[in-house]
C-alpha positions, 0 to 999 in steps of 0.5 A, a space after each residue: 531283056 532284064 526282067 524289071 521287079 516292082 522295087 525298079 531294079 532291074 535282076 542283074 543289079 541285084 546281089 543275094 547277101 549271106 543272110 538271104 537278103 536282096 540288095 542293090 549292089 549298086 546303092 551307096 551303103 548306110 549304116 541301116 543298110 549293113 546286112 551283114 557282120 564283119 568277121 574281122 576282129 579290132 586289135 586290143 591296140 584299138 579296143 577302148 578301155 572301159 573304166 569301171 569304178 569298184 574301188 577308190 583305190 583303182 582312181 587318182 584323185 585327177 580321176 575323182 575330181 574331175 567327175 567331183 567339177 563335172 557334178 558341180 559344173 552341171 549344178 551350176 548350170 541346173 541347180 533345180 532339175 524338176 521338170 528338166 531334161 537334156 539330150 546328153 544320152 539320148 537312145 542310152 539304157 542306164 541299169 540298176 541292179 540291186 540285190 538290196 533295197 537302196 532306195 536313195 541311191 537308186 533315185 538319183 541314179 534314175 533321175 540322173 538317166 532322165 535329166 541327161 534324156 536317158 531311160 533307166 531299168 531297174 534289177 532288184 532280185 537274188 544275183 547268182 554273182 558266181 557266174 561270169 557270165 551274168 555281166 556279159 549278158 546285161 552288158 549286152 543290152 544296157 551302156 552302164 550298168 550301177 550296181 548295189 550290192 550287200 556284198 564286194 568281192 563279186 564286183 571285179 569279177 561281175 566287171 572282168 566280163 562285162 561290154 560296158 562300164 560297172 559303177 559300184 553304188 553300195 557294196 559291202 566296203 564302198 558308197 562311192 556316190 555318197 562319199 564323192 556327193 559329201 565331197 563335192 559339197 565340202 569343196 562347194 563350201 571351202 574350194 579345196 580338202 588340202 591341210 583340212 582336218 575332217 572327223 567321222 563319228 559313228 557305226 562302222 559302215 561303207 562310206 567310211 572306207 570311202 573317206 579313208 581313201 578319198 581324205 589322204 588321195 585329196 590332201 586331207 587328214 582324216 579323224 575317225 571313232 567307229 568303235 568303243 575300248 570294250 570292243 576294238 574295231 578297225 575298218 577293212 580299208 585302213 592299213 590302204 588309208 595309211 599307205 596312201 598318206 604316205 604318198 600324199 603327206 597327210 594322216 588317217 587316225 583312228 581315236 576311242 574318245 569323241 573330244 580327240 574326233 572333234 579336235 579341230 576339225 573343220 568337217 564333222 561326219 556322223 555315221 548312221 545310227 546304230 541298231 544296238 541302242 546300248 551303243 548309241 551313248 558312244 557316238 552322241 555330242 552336241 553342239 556344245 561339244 562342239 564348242 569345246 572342241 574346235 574354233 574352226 569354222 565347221 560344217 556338220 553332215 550326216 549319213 543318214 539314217 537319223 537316231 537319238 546320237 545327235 539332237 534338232 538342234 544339231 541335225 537342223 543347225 544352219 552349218 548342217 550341210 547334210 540335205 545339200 550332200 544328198 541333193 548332191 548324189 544326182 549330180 554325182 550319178 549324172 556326172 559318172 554316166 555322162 561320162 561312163 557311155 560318152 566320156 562327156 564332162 560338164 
């Protein structure tokens, strides 16, 4: 007679697996029950890609606008997001890893996660971005990691390795959710980029790469000064910026003269102030520059941060749309994870 064990079973009904488990060979599997590891390997037909986003040049506008429309989707739907939460990514981990402090950028990204009901860790310390190996071992345990880093070339080789999506948030050459936070709001102001003149004035810094290829990939023409005629400076993605208008028919130029920036233009950027003061006269004008430089129904934004190169009465105008484009960084990062860990769109 089988022996009876106090589980019910009788002996032969039990089967020892390759881990030392017990189990009932004759109970239906579920996905809790699978004690042991398949050895077989998924072909690269089946394995799916994973879309990184380390550089505009890797994306098609299609790609850019269709996370740009997912943000203004869930905008829509939740213009106020204090106190709310949805289960878009219910039982996710979405990483921060800093090497730097951004602490705007790391906000929206954390809220984002606890909007769409997942939970977010924060990184910030000195990353060894030489070894490869690095990535594979936070991908293990995170579904998107968002990565803010003072340098760039360690981005695609961060990425080569890693299980899940890498989504640059700040490096040395890119901001990419700021850049694509200012777009979304100049669609939301004018419904398209096609044929509009928009202007950067200011320091050299990362969102202007980002608007070099954002401006010609979306139909715009680009204006920018980043620099004086004492001291030439030319951006590290221009001669890219240029190819790209090739394709698309538009222009990217770079002036040493405010008026020439200011020239019709319908969007207006300044870049963040400068730390050397003595540079600060350089990118300073008003609204009265302004006034004398275009008749198009403008808007004004700034990078951020604030100095003396531009005044209240510009920085606070009601055609400042500056606060707007930050607010728009929640939806940016929101609309990039949902769609990064489940290819989710609003």
């Amino acid at each position: 007679m089988m022996k009876i064990l106090s589980t019910g079973f009788y002996c032969s009904d039990l089967v020892r697996t390759n881990v030392g488990l017990l189990v009932n060979k004759n109970a239906k599997a579920s996905p809790t029950q699978n004690f042991t590891r398949s050895t077989s390997r998924c072909s690269s037909k089946c394995k799916p890609s994973i879309q990184h986003l380390i550089c505009f040049k890797d994306w098609n506008a299609d790609m850019v606008l269709s996370i740009i429309y997912s943000a203004m989707n869930l905008k829509c739907m939740l213009a106020d997001t204090h106190g709310q939460k949805m289960q878009v990514l219910p039982c996710s981990k979405i990483m921060i890893l800093e090497d730097h402090n951004e602490p705007v950028l790391r906000m929206a990204v954390s809220k984002a996660a606890s909007l769409l009901g997942a939970a977010d860790v924060l990184i910030t310390d000195v990353i060894d971005w030489k070894h490869d190996y690095v990535s594979r071992v936070f991908s293990e345990m995170a579904d998107v990691i968002f990565v803010s880093t003072e340098k760039h070339g360690c981005m695609r080789s961060f990425a080569k390795y890693s299980l899940v999506p890498i989504l640059c948030m700040r490096s040395r050459r890119h901001a990419s959710i700021q850049s694509m936070a200012t777009i979304m709001s100049i669609l939301e102001d004018y419904g398209t980029l096609q044929s509009m003149k928009i202007c950067y004035v200011g320091a050299p810094h990362p969102v202007l790469n980002d608007y070099l290829l954002l401006c010609p990939m979306l139909g715009a023409n680009f204006v920018f000064k980043c620099c004086c005629n004492e001291f030439p400076v030319s951006p590290l993605l221009m001669k890219t910026g240029q190819t790209m208008c090739e394709k698309s028919a538009t222009s990217v130029k770079q002036t040493t003269t405010t008026f020439e920036a200011l020239y019709c233009s319908t969007v207006i950027i300044s870049g963040p102030t400068t730390k050397k003061k003595e540079k600060i006269p350089e990118f300073k004008f008003n609204l009265q520059d302004i006034a004398r430089s275009t008749n198009c129904p403008w808007t004004y934004y700034h990078t951020l941060p604030r100095g003396e190169e531009v005044d209240d009465e510009l920085f606070w105008n009601r055609r400042t749309r500056t606060f707007n484009a930050y607010k728009n960084t929640l939806y940016i990062a929101a609309a990039l994870m949902a769609f990064a860990v489940k290819a989710y769109k609003f």
